[in-house]
N, C-alpha and C positions, 0 to 999 in steps of 0.2 A: 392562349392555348389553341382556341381553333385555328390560328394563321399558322400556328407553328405545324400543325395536326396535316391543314391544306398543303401544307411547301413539304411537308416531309412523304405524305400519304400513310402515315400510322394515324389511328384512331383517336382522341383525343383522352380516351378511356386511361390506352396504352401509354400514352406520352405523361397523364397523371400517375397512374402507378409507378412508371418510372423516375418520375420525380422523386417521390415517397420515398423508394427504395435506397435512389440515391444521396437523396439530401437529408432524407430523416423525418420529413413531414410534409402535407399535402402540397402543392402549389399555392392555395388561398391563405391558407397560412404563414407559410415563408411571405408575402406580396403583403400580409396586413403588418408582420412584423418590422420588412424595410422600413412600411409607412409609418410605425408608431417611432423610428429608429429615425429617421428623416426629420418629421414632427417634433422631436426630442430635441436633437442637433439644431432647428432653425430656433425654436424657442431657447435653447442654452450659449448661443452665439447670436443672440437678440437678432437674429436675421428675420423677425417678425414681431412686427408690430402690435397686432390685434390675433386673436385667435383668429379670425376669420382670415387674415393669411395664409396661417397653418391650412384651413380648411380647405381654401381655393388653391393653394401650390399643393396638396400632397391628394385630391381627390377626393375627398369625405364629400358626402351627400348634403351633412348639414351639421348642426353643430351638436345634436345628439350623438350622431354617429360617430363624432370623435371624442366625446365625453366618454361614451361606453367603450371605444376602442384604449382609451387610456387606461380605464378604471379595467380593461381584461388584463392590461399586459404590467401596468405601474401601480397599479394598485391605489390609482387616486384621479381626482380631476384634472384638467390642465390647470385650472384655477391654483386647486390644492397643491399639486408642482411646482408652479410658481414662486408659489407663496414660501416652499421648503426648501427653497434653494435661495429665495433672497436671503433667509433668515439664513441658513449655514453660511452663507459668504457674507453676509453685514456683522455679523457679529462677533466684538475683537474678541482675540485669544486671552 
């Protein structure tokens, strides 16, 4: 937001509230959702190994931070995730 704030010369204030208005919700918001949306996608096309992939391709700080960013948006750990999607696909009809 400040690069954007520098190249354009509106305030970085201004360039958040225009966000808002036009996307529906802040900028940190929309940027934590991609990430749980990314996060999601590389663990459900097994594009990761270890949580700490997740952590180191998508930016999380550590592995609390992605624990809690799950449990805001999924409602559960990655662990928990995991674990609820192996059982819905292993188990026959």
């Amino acid at each position: 937001m400040n690069q954007l704030a520098a190249e354009t010369g509106y305030s970085t204030r201004y360039l958040r509230k225009q966000f808002d208005v036009h996307v529906g919700m802040p900028p940190k918001l929309f940027s934590q959702i991609v990430r749980f949306q990314n996060s999601l996608h590389m663990l459900l096309n097994k594009q990761a190994f270890t949580v700490w992939d997740v952590i180191n391709e998508n930016g999380y700080f550590d592995q609390s931070h992605l624990i809690n960013e799950f449990k805001k948006f999924g409602y559960l750990t990655p662990t928990e995730f995991i674990d609820a999607v192996s059982k819905k696909f292993s188990n026959p009809i």
